[in-house]
C-alpha positions in Angstrom: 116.8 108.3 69.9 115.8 110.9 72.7 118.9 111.4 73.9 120.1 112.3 70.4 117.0 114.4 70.2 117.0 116.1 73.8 120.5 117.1 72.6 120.4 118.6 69.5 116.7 120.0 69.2 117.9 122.6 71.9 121.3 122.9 70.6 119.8 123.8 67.1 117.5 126.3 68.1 120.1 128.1 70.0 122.6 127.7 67.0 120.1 129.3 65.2 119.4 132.0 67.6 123.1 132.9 67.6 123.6 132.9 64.0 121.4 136.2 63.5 123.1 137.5 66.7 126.7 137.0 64.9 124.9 138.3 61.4 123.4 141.2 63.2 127.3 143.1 63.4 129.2 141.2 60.7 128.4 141.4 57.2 129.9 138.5 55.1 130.0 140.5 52.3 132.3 142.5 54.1 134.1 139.7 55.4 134.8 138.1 52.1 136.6 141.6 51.4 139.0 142.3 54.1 140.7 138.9 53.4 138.5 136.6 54.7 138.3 133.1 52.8 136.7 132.6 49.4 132.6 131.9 50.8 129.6 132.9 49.2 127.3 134.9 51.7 125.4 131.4 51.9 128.3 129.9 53.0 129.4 131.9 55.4 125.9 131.7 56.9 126.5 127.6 57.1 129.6 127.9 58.3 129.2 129.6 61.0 125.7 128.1 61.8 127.3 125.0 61.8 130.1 125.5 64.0 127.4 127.1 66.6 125.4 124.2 66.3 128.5 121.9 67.2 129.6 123.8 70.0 126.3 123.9 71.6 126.0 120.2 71.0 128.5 119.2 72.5 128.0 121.7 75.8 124.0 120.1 75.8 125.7 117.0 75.5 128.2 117.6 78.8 124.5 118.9 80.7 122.9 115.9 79.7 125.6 113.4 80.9 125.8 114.9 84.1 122.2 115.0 84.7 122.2 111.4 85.2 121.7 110.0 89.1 124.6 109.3 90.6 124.1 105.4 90.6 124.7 105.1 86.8 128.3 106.1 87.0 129.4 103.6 89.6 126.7 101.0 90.6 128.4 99.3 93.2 
């Protein structure tokens, strides 16, 4: 349960942090208007916070692996 936590507790609040980065220069309104797909603003907000919050998942999971000692890959 730490490691699940250590992972995504940082990756959230950085998702979260970009998400008003991304909202600062796009407006989904705007978005759903030049062709974009059928979202509500809401969902475009999810969306997007959601696939942040993936992708820094998985790149604070790769940090965590390889902050492991040495021994636990091979222990011979």
């Amino acid at each position: 349960m730490r490691k699940w936590v250590s992972v995504l507790w940082p990756s959230f609040i950085m998702s979260a942090i970009a998400t008003v980065i991304v909202f600062l220069f796009l407006n989904p309104a705007q978005l759903a208007l030049s062709g974009g797909p059928a979202l509500t603003t809401l969902g475009y907000y999810s969306v997007t916070f959601l696939f942040l919050w993936a992708t820094t998942s998985a790149t604070t999971l790769i940090s965590y692996f390889f902050q492991r000692p040495p021994e636990s890959f091979n222990p011979d």
